[in-house]
N, C-alpha and C positions, 0 to 999 in steps of 0.2 A: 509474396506470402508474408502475411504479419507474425510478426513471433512475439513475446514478453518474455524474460526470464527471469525470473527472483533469486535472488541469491542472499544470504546474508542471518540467515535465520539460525538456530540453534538454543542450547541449553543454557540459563541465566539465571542466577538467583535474581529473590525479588528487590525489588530496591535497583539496581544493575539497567545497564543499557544496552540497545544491538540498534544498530542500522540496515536496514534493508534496501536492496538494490533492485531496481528492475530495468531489465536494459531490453530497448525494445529494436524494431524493423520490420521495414516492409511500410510504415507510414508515415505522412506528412508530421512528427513527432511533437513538433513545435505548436502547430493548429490543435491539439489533442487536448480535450479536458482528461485528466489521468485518476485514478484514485488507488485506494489501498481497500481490501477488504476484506475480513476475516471468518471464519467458520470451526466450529467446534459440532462435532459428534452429536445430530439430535436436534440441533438448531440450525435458523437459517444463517445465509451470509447476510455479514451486515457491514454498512461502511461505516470506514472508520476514520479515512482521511479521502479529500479531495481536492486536487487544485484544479480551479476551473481556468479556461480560454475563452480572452483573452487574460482574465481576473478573477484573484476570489477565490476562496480556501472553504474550506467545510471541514470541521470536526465534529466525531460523534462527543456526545456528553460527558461520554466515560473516559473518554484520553485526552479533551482539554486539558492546558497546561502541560502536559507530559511528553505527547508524541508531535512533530512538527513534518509538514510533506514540502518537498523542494523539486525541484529538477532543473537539469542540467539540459537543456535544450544542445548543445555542441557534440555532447558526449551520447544524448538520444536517450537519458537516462534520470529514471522518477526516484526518489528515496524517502525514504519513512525513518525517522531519526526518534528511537522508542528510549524515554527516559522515564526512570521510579518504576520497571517494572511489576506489575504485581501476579502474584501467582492467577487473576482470572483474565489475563489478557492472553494467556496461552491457547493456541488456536494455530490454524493453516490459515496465514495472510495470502493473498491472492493481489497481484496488479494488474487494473482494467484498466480500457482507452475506449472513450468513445468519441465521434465527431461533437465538437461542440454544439453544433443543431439538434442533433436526435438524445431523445433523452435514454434511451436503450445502450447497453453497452456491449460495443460490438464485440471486445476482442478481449482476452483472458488469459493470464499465466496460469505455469502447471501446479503452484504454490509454493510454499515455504514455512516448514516447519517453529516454529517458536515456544519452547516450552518454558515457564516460569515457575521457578521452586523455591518453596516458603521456607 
């Protein structure tokens, strides 16, 4: 059974940093393109980071420069390292895995709160 779990989220002025955690199982973790992704009340989810397998990052437009995605292939774990927060990145970050063949994403954490106050 594949799990993700986020952790790391919480209340932050703006300007201010959090790192978010997602720690996964149940799959080959290493082979996994990973990403970050976030939603707000009324909108869709949208991505906001991705590290592709074997290579290759994607940022959305709006957190160039600010947020960075890494992972820890040993520890089985993706991170999202949120810097200059601003009060419109506040949102439920989610971390997904899909096989690097299919472009569909198969597997999804329960989220992670993030709130940024001005």
């Amino acid at each position: 059974q594949v799990r993700l779990v986020e952790s790391g989220g919480g209340l932050v002025q703006a300007g201010g940093s959090l790192r978010l955690s997602c720690a996964a199982s149940g799959l080959a973790f290493s082979t996994y393109t990973m990403g970050w992704f976030r939603q707000v009340p009324g909108k869709e989810r949208e991505l906001v980071a991705r590290l592709n397998w074997p290579a290759g990052s994607y940022y959305a437009e709006s957190v160039k420069g600010r947020f960075t995605i890494s992972r820890d292939n040993a520890k089985n774990t993706v991170y999202l390292q949120m810097n200059s927060l601003k009060p419109e990145d506040t949102a439920v970050y989610y971390c997904a895995a899909r096989a690097s063949s299919i472009l569909s994403w198969a597997y999804w954490g329960q989220g992670t709160q993030v709130t940024v106050s001005s």
